[in-house]
C-alpha positions in Angstrom: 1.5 25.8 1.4 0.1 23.6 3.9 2.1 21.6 6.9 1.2 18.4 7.9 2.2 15.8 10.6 1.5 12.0 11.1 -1.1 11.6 13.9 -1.7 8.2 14.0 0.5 4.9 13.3 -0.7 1.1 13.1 0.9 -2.1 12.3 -0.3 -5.2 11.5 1.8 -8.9 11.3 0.7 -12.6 10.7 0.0 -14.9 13.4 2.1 -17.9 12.0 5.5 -17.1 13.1 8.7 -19.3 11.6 11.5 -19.2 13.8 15.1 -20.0 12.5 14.9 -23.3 14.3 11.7 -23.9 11.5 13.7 -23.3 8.8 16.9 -25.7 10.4 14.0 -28.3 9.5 14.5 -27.7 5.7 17.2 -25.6 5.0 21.3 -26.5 5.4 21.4 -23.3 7.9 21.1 -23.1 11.4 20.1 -20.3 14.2 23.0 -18.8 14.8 24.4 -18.8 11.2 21.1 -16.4 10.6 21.9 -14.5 13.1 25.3 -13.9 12.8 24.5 -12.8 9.3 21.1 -11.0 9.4 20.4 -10.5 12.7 16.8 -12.1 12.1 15.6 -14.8 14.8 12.2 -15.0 13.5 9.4 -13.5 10.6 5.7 -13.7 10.2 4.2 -15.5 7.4 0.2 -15.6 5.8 -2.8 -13.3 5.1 -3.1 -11.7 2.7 -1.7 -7.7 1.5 -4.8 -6.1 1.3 -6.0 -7.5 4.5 -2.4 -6.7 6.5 -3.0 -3.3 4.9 -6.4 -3.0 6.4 -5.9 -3.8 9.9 -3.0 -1.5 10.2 -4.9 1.6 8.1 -7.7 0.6 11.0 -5.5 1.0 13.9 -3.6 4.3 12.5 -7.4 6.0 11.7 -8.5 4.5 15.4 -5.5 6.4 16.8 -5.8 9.9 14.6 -9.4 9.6 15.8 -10.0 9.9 11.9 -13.1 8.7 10.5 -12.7 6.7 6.9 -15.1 8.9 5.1 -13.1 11.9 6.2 -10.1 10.8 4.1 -8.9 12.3 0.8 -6.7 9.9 -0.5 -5.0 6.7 0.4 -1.5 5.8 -0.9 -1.0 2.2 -0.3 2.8 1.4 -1.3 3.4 -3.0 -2.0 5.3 -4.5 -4.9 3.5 -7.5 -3.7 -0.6 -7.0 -4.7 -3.0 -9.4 -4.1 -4.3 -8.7 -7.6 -2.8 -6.0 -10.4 -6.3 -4.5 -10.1 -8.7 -3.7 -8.6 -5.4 -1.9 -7.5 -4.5 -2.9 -3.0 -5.7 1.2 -2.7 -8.9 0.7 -3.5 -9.4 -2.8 -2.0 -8.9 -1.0 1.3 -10.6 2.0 0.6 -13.5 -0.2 -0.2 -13.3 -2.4 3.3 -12.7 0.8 5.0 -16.0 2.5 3.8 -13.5 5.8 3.0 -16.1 6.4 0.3 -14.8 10.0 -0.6 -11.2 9.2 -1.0 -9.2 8.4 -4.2 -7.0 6.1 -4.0 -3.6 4.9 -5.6 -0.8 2.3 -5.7 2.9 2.9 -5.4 5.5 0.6 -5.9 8.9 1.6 -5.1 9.8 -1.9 -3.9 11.7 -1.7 0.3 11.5 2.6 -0.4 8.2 2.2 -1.2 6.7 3.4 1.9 9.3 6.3 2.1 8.1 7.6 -1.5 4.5 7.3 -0.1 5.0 9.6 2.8 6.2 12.0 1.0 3.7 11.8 -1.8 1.4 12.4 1.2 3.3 15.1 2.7 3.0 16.8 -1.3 -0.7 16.1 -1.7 -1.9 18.1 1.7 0.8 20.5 0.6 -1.1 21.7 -2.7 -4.8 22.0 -0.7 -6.0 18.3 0.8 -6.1 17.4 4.5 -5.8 13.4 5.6 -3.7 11.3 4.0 -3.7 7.7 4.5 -0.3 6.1 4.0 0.4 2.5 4.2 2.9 -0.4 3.7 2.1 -3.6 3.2 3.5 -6.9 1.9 3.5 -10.6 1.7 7.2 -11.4 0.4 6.6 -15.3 1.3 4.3 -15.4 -2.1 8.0 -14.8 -3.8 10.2 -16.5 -1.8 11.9 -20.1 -2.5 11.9 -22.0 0.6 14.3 -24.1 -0.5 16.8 -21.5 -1.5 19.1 -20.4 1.9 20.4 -17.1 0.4 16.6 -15.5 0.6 14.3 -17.4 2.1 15.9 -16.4 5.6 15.6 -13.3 5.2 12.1 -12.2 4.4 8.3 -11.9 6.2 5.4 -10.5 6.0 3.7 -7.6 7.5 1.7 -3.8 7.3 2.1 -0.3 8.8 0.2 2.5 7.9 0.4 6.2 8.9 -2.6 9.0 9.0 -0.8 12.6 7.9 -3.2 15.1 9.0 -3.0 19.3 7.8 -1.8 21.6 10.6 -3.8 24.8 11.1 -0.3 26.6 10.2 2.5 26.1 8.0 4.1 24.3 11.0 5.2 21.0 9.1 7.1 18.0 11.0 9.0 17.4 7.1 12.1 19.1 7.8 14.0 17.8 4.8 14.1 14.8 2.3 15.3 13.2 -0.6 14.4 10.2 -3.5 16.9 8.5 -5.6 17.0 5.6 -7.6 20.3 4.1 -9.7 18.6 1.9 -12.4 22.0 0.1 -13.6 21.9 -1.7 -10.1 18.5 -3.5 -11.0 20.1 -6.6 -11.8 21.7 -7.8 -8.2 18.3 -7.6 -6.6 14.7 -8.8 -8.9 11.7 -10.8 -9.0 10.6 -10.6 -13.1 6.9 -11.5 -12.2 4.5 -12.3 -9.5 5.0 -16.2 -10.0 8.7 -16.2 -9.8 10.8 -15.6 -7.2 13.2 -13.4 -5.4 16.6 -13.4 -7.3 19.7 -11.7 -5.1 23.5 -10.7 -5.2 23.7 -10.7 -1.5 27.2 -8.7 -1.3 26.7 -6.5 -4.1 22.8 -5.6 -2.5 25.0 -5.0 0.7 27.1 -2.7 -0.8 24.8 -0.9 -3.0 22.6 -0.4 0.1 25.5 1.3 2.3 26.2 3.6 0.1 22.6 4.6 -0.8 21.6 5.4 2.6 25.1 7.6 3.0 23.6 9.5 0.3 20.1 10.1 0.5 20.6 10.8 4.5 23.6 13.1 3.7 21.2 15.5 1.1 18.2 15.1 3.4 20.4 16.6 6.2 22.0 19.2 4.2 18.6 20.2 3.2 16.6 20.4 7.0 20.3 21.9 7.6 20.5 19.6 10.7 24.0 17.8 11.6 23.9 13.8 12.2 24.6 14.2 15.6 21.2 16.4 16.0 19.1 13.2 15.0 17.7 11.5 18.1 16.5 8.1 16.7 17.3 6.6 12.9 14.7 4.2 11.2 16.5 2.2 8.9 14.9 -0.3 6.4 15.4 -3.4 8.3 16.8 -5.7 5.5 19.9 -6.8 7.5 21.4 -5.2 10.8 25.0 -5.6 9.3 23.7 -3.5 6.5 22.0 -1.3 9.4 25.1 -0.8 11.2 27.9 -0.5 8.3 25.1 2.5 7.5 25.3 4.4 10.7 29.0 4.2 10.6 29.2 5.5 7.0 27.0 8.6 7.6 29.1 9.2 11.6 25.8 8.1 13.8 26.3 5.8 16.8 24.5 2.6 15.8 22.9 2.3 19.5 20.5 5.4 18.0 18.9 3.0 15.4 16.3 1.4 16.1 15.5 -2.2 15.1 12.5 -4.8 14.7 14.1 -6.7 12.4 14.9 -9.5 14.9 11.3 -10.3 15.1 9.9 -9.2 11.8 12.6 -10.1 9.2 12.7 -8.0 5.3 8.9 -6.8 5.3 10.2 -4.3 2.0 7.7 -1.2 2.2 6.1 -2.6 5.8 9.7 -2.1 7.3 9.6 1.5 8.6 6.4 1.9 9.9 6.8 -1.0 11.9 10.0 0.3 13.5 8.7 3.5 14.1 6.1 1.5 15.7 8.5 -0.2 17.9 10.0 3.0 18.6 7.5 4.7 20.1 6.2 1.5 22.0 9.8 1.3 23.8 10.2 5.2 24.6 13.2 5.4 21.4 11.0 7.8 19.9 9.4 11.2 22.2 7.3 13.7 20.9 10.0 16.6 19.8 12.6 13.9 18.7 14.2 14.3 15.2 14.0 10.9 13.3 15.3 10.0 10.3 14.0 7.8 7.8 15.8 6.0 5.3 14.3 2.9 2.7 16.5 1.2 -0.1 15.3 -1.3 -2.2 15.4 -3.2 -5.9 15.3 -0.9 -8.3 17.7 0.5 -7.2 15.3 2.7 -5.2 16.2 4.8 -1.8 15.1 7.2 -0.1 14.9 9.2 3.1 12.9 12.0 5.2 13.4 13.8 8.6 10.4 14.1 10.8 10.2 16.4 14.0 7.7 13.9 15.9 4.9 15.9 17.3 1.6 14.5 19.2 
């Protein structure tokens, strides 16, 4: 077997930004009710998912110092395509000229990105060595704008990692875990790509605390590392209540978890790359750090992984 680490990271977000003041405009909400509730101030909004995907895949090979043609597959996680096929995979694969990669979709809705890295992880394990793995959605195609429950809560937005073969068995996965709980499919769904997002806010609340408790507690148990050994969490950034009722569930001190959700809102499989992103930009994340990564989604999906970060 094979290790592997990330070596590059990019992120990519819409120029239009709607503040909360925007949505006062339409909406029987205000600012500081959205805040109060979600933590979100703002989210990005337009482009499309294949081109968000691109420009982040672009900045993550630009960093790895990875040239597209070098790649052997590209796992490109959405439950928001721009088209059921050609699949988003091979849309980018295409526009990046990585002519000697295959190429797949994975939709896992806001876990989607954290079943993707560690498809990627699996692939270089059995004999392959780059592995491009992105995120990349545009929620605002499936959310009402006049319904207050949802549309304040979701934008749209990429983040794609390179995962890169070490020349030992050295690997920066130290432990992780995927879980889903079908009979909770119901408080959270969109039935197709021309309806709209459909959610039982408490219940998704409570569903999601409990998910991460779990998946973080057997990813732990597995890398055999205690909470208090994790330097920086990356939550899925769906709500900071929902962020901070988690770290208090599994014993971590919230002030360890990052967030972007403030400026980014509920960008589903996008979400964790872009924190990471954040991280490393503000110093929250150091080569050597222990992070832990944890997505939930509809589904119910979750997931998690914990990542020694190495240069």
């Amino acid at each position: 077997m094979t290790g592997a680490r990330i070596t590059g990271i990019g992120t990519s977000l819409p120029d239009r930004v709607v503040t909360n003041f925007d949505l006062e405009q339409t909406l029987d909400t205000s600012h500081d009710w959205i805040v109060e509730r979600t933590g979100i101030h703002e989210r990005h909004i337009g482009e499309s998912t294949t081109q968000l995907g691109l420009e982040a895949s672009q900045k993550a090979l630009a960093m790895a110092g990875v040239d597209p043609v070098d790649l052997d597959l590209i796992v490109f996680a959405t439950t928001t395509p721009d088209s059921l096929f050609p699949i988003g995979g091979c849309l980018v694969q295409d526009a990046l000229g990585a002519h000697r990669s295959g190429a797949v979709d994975l939709n896992a809705a806001c876990s989607g990105f954290m079943y993707a890295l560690i498809a990627g992880y699996g692939y270089i394990g059995r004999g392959i060595s780059k592995v491009l793995v992105v995120g990349a959605e545009t929620l605002s195609r499936i959310v009402d704008w006049d319904d207050r429950s949802t549309a304040i809560l979701f934008g749209d937005g990429a983040g794609a990692v390179v995962l890169e073969a070490t020349t030992d068995a050295n690997d920066s996965l130290l432990g992780w875990h995927t879980g889903s709980k079908g009979s909770a499919g119901s408080i959270l769904r969109c039935t197709d790509m021309r309806g709209f997002i459909e959610m039982e806010g408490k219940e998704v609340f409570r569903q999601a605390v409990l998910a991460i408790e779990e998946t973080v507690g057997i990813t732990l148990e597995r890398a055999g590392v205690g909470v208090d050994e994790v330097d920086a969490f990356v939550f899925h950034q769906a709500n900071v209540r929902i962020i901070d009722a988690a770290c208090k569930r599994i014993g971590a001190d919230p002030a360890r978890s990052i967030k972007v959700i403030q400026h980014t809102g509920n960008t589903s499989s996008a979400s964790i790359p872009l924190t990471i992103d954040e991280g490393l930009r503000t110093g929250a994340i150091a080569n050597g750090d222990t992070v832990l990564m944890a997505g939930f989604g509809a589904g119910m999906t979750y997931a998690s992984a914990l990542l020694r970060w190495g240069p």
